[in-house]
VOLUMVO-79793 format. One record per residue (C-alpha): residue number from 0; residue in three letters; chain; x, y, z. Coordinates in steps of 0.25 Angstrom, whole numbers. Last residue first. Layout:
N
 pos code unit     X     Y     Z
 NUM  ala    A     X     Y     Z
...
END
This chain:
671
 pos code unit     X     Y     Z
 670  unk    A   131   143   606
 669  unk    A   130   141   589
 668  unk    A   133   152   580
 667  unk    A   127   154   567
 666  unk    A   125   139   557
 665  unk    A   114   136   563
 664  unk    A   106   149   558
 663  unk    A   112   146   542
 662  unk    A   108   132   543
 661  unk    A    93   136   547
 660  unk    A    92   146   538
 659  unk    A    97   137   525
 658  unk    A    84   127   528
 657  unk    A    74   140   528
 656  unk    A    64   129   519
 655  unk    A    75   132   507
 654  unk    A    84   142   509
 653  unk    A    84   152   518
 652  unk    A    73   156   529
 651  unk    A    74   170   537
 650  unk    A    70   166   550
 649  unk    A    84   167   557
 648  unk    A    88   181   551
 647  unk    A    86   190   562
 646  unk    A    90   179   571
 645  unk    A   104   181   564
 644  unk    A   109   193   573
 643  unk    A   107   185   587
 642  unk    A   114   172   582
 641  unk    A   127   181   577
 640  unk    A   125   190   590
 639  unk    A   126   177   598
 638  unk    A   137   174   590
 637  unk    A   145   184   594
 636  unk    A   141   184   609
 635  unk    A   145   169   608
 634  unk    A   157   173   602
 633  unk    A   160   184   611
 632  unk    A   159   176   625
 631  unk    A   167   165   618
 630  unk    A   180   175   617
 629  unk    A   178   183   629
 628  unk    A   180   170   635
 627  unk    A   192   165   626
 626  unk    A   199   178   631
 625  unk    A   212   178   625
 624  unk    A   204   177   610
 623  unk    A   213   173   599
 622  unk    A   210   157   600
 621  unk    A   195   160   602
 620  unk    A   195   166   587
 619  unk    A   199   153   581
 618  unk    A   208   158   568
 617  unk    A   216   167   576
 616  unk    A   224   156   584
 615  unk    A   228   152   568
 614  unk    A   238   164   565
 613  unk    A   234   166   551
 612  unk    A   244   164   542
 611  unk    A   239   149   535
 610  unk    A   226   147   541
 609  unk    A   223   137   554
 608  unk    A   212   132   560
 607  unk    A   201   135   551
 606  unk    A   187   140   557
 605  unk    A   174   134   553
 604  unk    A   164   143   562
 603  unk    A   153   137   572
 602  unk    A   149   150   576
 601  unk    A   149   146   591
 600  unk    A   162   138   591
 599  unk    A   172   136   580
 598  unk    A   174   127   573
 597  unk    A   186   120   568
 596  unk    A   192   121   554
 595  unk    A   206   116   545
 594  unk    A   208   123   532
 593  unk    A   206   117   518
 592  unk    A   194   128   517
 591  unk    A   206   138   521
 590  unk    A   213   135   509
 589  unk    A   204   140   498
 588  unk    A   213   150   493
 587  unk    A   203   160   495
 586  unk    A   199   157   509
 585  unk    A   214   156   512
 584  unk    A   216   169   508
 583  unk    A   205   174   515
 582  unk    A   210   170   528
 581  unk    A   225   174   526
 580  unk    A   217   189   523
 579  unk    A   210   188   536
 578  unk    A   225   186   542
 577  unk    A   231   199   535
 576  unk    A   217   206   540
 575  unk    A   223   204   553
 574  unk    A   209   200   563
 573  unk    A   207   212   570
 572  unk    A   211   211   585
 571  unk    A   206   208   597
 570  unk    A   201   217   609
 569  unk    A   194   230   602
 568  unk    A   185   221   595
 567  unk    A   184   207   599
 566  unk    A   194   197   602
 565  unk    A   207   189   598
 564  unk    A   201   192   582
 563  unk    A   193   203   575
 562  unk    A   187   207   563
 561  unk    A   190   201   548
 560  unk    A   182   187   551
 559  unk    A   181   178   540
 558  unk    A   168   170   539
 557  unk    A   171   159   527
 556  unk    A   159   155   517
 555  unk    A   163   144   506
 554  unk    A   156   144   491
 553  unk    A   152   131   484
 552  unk    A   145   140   475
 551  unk    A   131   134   474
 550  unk    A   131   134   491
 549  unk    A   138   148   492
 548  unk    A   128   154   482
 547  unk    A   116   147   487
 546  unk    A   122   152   501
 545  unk    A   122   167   497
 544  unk    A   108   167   491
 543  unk    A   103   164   504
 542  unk    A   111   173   512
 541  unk    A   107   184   503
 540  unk    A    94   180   504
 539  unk    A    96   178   521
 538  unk    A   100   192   522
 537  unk    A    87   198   518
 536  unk    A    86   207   505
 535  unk    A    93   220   504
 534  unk    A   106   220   509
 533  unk    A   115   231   511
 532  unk    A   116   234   524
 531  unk    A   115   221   529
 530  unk    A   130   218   522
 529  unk    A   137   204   527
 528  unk    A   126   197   522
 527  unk    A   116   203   537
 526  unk    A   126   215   544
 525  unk    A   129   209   557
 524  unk    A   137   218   567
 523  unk    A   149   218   578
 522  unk    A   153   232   580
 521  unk    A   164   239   576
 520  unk    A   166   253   580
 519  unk    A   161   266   577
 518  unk    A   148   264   568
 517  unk    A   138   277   567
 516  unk    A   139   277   552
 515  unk    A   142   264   545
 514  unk    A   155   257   538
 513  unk    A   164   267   549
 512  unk    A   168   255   560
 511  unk    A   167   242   555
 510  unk    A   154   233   558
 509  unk    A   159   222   563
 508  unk    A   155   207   555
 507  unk    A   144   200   554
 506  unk    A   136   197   542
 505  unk    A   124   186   548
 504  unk    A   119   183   535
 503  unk    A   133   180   529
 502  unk    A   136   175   542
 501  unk    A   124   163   543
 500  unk    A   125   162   527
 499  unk    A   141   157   529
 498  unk    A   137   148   542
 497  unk    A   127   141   533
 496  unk    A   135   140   520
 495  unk    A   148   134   530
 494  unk    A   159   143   535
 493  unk    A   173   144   537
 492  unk    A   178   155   545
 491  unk    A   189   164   547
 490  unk    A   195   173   556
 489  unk    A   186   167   567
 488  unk    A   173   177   572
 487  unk    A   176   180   587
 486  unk    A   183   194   588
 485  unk    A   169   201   591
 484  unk    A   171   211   580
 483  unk    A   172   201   570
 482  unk    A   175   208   556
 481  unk    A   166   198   546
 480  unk    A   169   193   535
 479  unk    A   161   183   526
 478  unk    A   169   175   515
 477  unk    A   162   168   504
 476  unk    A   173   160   494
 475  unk    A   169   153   483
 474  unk    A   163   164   476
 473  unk    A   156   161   464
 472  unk    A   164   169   452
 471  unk    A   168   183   449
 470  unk    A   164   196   446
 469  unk    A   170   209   446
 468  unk    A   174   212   432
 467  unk    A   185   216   434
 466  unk    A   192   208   448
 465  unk    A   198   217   455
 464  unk    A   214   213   456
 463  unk    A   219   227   455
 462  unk    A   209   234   465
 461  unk    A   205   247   459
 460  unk    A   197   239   450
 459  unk    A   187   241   460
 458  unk    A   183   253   460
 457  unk    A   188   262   473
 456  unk    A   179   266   484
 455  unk    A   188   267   498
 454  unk    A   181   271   510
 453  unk    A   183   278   524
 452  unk    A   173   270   535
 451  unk    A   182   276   549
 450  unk    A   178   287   545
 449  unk    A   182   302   543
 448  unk    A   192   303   554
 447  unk    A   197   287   551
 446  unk    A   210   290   547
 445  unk    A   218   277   545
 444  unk    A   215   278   530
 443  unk    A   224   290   529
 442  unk    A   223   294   514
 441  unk    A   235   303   510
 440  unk    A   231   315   503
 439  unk    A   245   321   505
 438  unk    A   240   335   510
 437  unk    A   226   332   518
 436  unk    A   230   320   522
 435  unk    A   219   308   521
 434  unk    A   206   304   528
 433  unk    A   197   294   521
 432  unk    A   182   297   521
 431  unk    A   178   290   507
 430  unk    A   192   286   498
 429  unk    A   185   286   484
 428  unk    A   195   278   475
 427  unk    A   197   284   459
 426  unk    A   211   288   460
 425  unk    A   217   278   472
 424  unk    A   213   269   484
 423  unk    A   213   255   475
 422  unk    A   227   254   482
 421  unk    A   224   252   497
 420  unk    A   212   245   493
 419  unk    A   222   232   487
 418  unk    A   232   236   497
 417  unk    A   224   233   510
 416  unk    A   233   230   522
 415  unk    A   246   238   517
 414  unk    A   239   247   509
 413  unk    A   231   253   522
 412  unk    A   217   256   525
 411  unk    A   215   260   538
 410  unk    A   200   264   534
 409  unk    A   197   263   518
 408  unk    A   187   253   518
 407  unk    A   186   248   505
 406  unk    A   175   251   493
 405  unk    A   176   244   481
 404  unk    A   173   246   465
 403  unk    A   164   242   455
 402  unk    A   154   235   462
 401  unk    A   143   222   464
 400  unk    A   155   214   462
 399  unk    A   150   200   455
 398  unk    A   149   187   460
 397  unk    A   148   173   452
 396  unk    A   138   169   442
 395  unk    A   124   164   448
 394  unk    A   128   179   455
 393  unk    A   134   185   469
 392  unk    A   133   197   468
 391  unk    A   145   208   476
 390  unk    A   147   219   484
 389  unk    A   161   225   492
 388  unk    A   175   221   488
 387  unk    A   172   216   474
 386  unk    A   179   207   463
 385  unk    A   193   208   468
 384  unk    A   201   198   464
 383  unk    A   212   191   472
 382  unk    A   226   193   476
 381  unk    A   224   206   480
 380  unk    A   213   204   489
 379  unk    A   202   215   491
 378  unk    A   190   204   498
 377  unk    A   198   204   510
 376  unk    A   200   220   512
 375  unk    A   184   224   505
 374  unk    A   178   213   516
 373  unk    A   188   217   527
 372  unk    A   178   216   537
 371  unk    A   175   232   537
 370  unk    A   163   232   530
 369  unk    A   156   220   530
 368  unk    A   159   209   526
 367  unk    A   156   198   516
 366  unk    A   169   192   506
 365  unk    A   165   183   493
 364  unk    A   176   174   488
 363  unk    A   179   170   475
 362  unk    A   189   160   468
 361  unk    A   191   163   454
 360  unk    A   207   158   455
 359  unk    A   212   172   454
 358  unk    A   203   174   465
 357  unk    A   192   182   468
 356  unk    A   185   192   477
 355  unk    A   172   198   483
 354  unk    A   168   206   493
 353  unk    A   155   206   498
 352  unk    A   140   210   502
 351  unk    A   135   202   491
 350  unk    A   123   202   482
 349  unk    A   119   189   478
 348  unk    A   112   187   464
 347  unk    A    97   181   462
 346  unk    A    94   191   454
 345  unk    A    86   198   464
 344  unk    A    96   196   474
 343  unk    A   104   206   465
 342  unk    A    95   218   467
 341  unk    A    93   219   484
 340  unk    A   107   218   486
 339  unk    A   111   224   474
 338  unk    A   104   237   480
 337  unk    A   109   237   494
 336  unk    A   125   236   487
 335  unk    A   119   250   479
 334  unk    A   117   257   492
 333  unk    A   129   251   497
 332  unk    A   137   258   487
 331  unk    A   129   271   490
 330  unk    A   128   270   504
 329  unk    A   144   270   503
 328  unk    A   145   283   497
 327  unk    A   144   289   508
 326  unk    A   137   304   506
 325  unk    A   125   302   515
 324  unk    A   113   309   517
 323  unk    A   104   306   504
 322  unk    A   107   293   496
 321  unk    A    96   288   488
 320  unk    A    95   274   480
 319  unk    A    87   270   471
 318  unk    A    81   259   462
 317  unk    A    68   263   462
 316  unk    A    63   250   468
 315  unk    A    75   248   477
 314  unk    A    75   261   484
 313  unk    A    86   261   492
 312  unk    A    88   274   502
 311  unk    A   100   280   509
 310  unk    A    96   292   519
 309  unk    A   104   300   527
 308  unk    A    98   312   535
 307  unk    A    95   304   545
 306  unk    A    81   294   549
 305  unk    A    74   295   534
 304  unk    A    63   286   535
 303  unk    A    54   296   532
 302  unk    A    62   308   527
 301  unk    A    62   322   539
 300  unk    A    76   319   536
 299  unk    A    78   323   523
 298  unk    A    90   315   517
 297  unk    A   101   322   517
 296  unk    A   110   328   504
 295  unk    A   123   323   503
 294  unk    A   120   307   499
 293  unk    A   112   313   488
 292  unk    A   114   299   482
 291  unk    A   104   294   473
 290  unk    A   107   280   468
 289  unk    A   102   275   457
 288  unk    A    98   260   452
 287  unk    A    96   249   440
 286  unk    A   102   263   432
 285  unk    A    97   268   420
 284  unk    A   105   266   407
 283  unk    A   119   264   406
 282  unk    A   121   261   392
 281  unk    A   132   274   390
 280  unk    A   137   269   405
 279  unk    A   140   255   400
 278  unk    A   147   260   389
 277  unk    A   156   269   395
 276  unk    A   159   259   408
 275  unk    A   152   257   420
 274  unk    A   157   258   432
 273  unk    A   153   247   444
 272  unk    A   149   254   458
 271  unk    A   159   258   467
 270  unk    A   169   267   459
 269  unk    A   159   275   453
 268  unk    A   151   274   464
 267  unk    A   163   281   475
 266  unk    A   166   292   461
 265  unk    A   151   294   463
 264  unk    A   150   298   477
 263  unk    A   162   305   478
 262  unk    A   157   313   466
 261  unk    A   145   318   474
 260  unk    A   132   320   469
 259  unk    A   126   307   467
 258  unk    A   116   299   456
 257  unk    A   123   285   455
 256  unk    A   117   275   444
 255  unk    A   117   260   444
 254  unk    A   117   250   435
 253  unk    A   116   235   441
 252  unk    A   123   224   435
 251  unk    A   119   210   436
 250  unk    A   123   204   422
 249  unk    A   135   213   423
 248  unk    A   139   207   436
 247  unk    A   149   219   442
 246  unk    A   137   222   449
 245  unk    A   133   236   451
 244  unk    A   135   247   440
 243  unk    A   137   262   438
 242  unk    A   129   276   433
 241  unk    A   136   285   443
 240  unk    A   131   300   441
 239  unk    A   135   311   449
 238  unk    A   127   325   452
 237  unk    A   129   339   448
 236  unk    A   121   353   451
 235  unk    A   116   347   462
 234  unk    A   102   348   464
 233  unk    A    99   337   458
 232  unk    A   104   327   466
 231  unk    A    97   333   479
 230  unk    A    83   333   471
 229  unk    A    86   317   468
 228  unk    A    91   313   484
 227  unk    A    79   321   489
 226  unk    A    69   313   480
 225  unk    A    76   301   481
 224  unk    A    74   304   495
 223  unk    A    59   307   495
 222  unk    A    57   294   486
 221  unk    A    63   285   497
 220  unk    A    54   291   506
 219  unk    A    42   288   498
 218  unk    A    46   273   495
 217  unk    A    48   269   508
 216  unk    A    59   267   517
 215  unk    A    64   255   524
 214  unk    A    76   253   531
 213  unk    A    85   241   524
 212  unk    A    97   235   533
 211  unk    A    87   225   538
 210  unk    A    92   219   552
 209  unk    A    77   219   556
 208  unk    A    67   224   545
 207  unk    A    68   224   531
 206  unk    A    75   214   520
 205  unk    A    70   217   508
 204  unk    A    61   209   495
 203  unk    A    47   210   501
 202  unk    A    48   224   507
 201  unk    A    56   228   494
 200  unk    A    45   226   485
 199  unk    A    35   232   490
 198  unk    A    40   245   495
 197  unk    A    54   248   506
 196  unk    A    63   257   500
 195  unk    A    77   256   508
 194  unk    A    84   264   516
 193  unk    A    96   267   522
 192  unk    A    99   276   535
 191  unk    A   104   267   543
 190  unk    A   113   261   535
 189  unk    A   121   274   533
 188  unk    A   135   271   527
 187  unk    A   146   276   531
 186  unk    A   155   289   530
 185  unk    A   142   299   532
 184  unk    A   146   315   535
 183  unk    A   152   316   521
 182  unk    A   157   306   512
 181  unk    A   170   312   511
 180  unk    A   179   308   499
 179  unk    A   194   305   496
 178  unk    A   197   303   480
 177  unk    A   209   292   481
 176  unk    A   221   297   473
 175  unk    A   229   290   484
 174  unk    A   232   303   487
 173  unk    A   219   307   490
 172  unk    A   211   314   481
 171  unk    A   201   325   489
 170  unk    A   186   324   491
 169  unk    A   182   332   506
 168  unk    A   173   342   498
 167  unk    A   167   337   484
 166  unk    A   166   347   473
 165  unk    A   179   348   465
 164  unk    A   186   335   472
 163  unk    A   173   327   471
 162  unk    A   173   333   457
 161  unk    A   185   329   452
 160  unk    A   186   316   457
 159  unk    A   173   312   452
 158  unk    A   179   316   437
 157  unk    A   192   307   440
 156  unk    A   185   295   445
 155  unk    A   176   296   433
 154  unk    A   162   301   430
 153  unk    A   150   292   429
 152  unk    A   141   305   428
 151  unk    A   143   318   433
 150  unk    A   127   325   430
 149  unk    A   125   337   430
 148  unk    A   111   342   435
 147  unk    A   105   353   427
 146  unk    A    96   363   434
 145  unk    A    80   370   432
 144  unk    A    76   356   437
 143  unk    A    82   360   450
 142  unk    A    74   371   451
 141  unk    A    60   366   450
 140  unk    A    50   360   439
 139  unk    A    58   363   428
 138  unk    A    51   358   414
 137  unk    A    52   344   409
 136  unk    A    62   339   397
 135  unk    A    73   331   406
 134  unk    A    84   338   404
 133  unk    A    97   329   401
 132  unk    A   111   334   397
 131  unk    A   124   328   392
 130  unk    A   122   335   379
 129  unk    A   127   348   382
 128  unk    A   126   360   373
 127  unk    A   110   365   376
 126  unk    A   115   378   382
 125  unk    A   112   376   396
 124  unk    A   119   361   394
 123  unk    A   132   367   392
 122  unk    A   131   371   407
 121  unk    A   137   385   409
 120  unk    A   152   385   416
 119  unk    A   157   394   405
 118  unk    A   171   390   401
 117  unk    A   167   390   387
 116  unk    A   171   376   387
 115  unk    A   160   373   396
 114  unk    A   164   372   412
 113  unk    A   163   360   422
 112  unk    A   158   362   433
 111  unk    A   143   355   431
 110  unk    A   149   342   427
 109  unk    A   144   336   417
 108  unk    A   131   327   411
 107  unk    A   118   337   412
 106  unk    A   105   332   420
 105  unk    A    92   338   421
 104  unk    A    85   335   432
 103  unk    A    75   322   433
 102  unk    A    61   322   427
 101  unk    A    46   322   431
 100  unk    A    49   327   445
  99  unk    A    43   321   458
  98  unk    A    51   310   455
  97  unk    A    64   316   455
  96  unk    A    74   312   443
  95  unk    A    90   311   446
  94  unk    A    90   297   439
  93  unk    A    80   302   429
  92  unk    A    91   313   425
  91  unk    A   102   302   426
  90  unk    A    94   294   416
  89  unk    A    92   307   406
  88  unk    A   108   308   410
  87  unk    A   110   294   403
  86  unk    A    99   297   391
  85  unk    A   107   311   389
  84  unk    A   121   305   389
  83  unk    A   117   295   378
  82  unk    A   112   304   369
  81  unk    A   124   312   370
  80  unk    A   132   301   365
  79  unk    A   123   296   355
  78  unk    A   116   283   357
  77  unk    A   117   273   344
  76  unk    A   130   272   346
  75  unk    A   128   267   360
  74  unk    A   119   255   355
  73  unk    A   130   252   343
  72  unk    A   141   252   354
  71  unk    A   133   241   363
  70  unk    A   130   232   350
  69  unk    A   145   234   346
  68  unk    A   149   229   360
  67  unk    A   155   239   371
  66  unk    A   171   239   373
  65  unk    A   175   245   387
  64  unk    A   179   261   392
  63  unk    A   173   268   384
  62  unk    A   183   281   380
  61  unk    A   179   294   391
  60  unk    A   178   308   384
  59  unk    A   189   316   384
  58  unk    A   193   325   393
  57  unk    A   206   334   393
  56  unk    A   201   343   382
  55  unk    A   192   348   390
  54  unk    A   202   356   399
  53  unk    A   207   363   387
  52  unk    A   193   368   382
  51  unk    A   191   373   397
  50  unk    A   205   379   396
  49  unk    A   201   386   384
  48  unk    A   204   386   367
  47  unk    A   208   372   366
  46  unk    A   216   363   356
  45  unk    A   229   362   364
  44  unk    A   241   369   357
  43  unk    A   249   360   350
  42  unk    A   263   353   356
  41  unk    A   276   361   361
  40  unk    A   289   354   363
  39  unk    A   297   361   354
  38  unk    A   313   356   356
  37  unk    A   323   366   353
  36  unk    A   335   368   343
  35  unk    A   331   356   336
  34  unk    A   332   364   323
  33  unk    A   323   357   317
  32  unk    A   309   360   325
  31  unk    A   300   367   311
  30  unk    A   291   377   321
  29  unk    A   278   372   322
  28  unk    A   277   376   335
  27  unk    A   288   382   342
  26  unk    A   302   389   337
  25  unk    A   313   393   344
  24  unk    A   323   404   337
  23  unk    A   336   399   334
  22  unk    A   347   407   343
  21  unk    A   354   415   336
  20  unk    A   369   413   333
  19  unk    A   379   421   341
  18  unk    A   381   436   340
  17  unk    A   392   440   351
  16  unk    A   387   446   363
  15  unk    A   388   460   366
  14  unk    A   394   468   378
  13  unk    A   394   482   383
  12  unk    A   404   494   379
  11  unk    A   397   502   370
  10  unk    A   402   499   357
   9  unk    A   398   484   361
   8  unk    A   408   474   365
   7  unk    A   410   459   363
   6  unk    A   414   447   371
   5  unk    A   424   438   365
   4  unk    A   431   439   379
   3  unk    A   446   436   374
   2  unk    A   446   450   364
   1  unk    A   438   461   363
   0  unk    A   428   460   352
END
């Protein structure tokens, strides 16, 4: 040991250190911890022997979701599990059933990418190991009977997310957390190219002929496209499978059943259309009706009746609707609207074109427009409930939302203006034909290159102060909207029951850019209840049963135009949806019945003279015209459109001995 440095030296020369104590062997596991020498963070090993083993481990299955009564528990008991899958993929099987064919496909619950645990991608059902199977017993009369169909049924946001990204081309998660979809080469509905079934029954109880949105088909054609919607389907080696509700009334309910093979179009239905919970699937049964949508695959054009390669077909009989040509989801929603329009009449109940909220005092108001007058904007409020923005029934009760979730226009939508949709754009929404950055994700609702008609489809509890069940009491409030294109309509009018069924009837408004194919600009229409499209019976019965309920009800009708002011399109100005608001407000509160009126010329309107925050030189429209000419010339044009629209419906008697037509024809414009 050499002195000062207490370094050491070997024989040789070199260096060696001095024996300290030895370090204490770390220990893992089950190893006694005492010593507190070093923390063991380490858990058990996970209980599987792959990574498919692994990966199964994650999923469990699905808890029920509300109580059921001990009667209903002791009737599930008493079905087994796999029992009860195979009688609800039997029922999907003869969903998917051709007629010329004693049977429908065999069906197998899963999807068709998913591996066994042995990591082979054989079907467990080609050994006799899976009970989520149906085969009907019949030998195979052609190749597509030789193959099993998966079925995806009801699947969650998550699942459909999934696989629209896996298998869907143009699907991506915004940054919103929105799922972004096309829907192909049609971004609107096709009206033109909807048919209806027209045998016995239906030529007595529809509305056919002039101003008629339903175009005849018969029987035979309607069969050659189920035909080609069904053998499409079944083909695929998977389809989708929404078993769902309309009508948030339970005593009126309609069960309805989704057959489509694209995830887009599910997720948009499960969101749309009411879900059902665990137990209520388990009971499901067979659906009041079914759509078939095979929306891309054409329709053969060489079809009677068949005038594109798009055809959307209603057979109320059979209970069916087919989709071939089209991939917007829209037809479907107002496929099923079509159908409760023809359904609920039937039980005396009034199918609505409508948004409907209520107030924390139970007041209700009922909004009517068409697309693009602010009907989904006005009828979102946050200071109210939300019972629906879109569909409604009007019952001996009270209404009731038709749906389960909403569908907004999406174009120029901004936080500021809208806040309510703004936020229900998250996990779960579908955002149709919206443009966004191709790095951050960022929606640009500006954007029009797509369409001008880009969607929003969330549920409805999306919006916080959606009223759960969605039903309420008799309205007190009807409120028609209309987007005036000619400038002339007042912000706001009052209306008595005459005047309120003459514009419900008539349904004026500006058809918005991008709500149908083939439509650039807006341009002054009438569409018969404020939706012709989608009606089934002829206007004057909805008008009819309208006015019973208003009269009983002691309801008040207000016309409240959204459109323009200080002169017609492309020369005034849209009406500030902050002053429309004001106007609503006031209905609500009840403070614009107390207001003071005048009347005005031609249409012989109630208008008030002054409303708190609304400047009142707007509230007569002559008053924001320069050009008081221009201003009576367009009036008179207007309301010789009015007068030349309702001939149509001039002979149709309502009420006893036609007295309620005659009051409803004078109360239209007067020269």
């Amino acid at each position: 040991m050499s002195a000062g440095n207490g370094n050491a030296t070997n024989g040789d020369g070199g260096f060696s250190f001095p024996k300290g104590p030895v370090m204490p062997k770390i220990t893992t596991g089950a190893a006694k911890r005492g010593n507190g020498i070093c923390h063991d963070d380490s858990g058990p090993t996970v209980n599987a022997t792959t990574i498919d083993e692994l990966h199964s481990l994650q999923k469990k299955r699905s808890a029920p979701t509300t109580p059921i009564n001990q009667g209903a528990a002791a009737a599930f008991a008493a079905v087994s599990e796999e029992e009860r899958q195979k009688i609800q993929l039997q029922s999907i099987s003869a969903s998917l059933a051709s007629l010329t064919r004693d049977s429908g496909p065999k069906v197998v619950r899963g999807d068709p990418a998913e591996k066994k645990t042995d990591g082979s991608t054989t079907p467990a059902y080609a050994h006799g190991q899976h009970h989520s199977i149906f085969s009907p017993a019949t030998g195979a009369v052609s190749d597509s009977s030789l193959k099993f169909t998966h079925v995806l049924y009801n699947l969650s946001p998550a699942e459909l997310y999934e696989q629209a990204i896996k298998y869907e081309k143009g699907s991506f998660i915004t940054s919103n957390g929105a799922l972004a979809t096309l829907s192909g080469a049609k971004t609107g509905r096709a009206p033109r190219d909807k048919r209806v079934v027209r045998d016995a029954t239906t030529e007595d109880e529809l509305w056919w002929g002039k101003g008629s949105p339903n175009i005849e088909m018969d029987e035979h054609t309607f069969m050659v496209n189920r035909e080609r919607a069904v053998d499409y389907l079944n083909s695929l080696e998977k389809v989708f499978v929404n078993d769902q509700y309309l009508n948030w009334d339970p005593e009126n309910r309609i069960k309805v059943r989704i057959v489509s093979a694209r995830a887009y179009h599910s997720l948009f239905m499960h969101n749309m259309c009411i879900r059902p919970t665990q137990e209520e699937l388990e009971s499901f049964g067979t659906p009041d009706f079914t759509i078939y949508n095979a929306g891309q695959f054409p329709c053969n054009r060489y079809t009677h009746y068949m005038t594109s390669s798009t055809s959307v077909d209603l057979n109320l009989a059979r209970r069916e609707m087919v989709i071939l040509g089209t991939q917007y989801a829209g037809e479907m929603k107002k496929g099923l609207f079509s159908v409760m329009h023809y359904l609920m009449p039937k039980r005396r109940i009034l199918s609505l074109h409508s948004g409907c909220n209520m107030g924390k005092d139970g007041d209700v108001a009922l909004f009517f427009g068409l697309s693009g007058t602010g009907k989904t904007t006005l009828s979102t409020d946050h200071n109210r409930y939300l019972i629906g923005d879109d569909e409604h029934c009007w019952t001996e009760t009270g209404v009731s939302n038709i749906e389960g979730g909403c569908y907004a226009k999406c174009v120029d939508l901004s936080r500021e203006k809208e806040p309510d949709i703004w936020n229900a754009i998250k996990f779960g929404t579908v955002l149709e034909n919206v443009v966004f950055d191709e790095h951050t994700r960022e929606v640009d609702y500006s954007d029009k290159s797509v369409t001008e008609n880009t969607r929003a489809a969330y549920p409805i509890e999306f919006i916080p102060n959606a009223k759960i069940p969605c039903v309420g009491p008799h309205p007190t409030n009807v409120i028609l909207l209309a987007c005036d294109a000619f400038g002339v309509l007042p912000p706001v009018s009052k209306l008595n029951l005459a005047q309120t069924m003459y514009h419900f009837i008539s349904g004026y408004t500006a058809l918005v850019a991008g709500t149908e194919d083939g439509i650039k600009e807006p341009t002054a229409t009438f569409s018969a209840c404020f939706g012709a499209a989608f009606i089934m019976l002829h206007p004057t019965k909805y008008a009819a049963m309208l006015a019973e309920k208003m009269k009983t009800q002691g309801a008040t009708g207000w016309l409240v135009n959204t459109g323009w002011s200080g002169g017609s399109y492309g020369v005034g100005n849209r009406i500030k949806l902050a002053y429309t608001r004001k106007i609503i407000d006031a209905i609500h509160s009840g403070s614009l019945l107390k207001a003071n009126y005048k009347k005005t010329e031609i249409f012989g309107f109630e208008i008030p003279t002054e409303i708190e925050g609304i400047p009142s030189e707007i509230l007569d429209p002559i008053n924001s015209w320069s050009d008081k000419k221009a201003h009576k010339e367009t009036l008179v044009k207007l309301g010789g459109l009015f007068k030349k629209n309702f001939e149509v419906f001039a002979n149709h008697k309502i009420g006893v001995d036609g007295k309620l037509t005659e009051e409803i024809l004078a109360a239209g414009p007067i020269f």
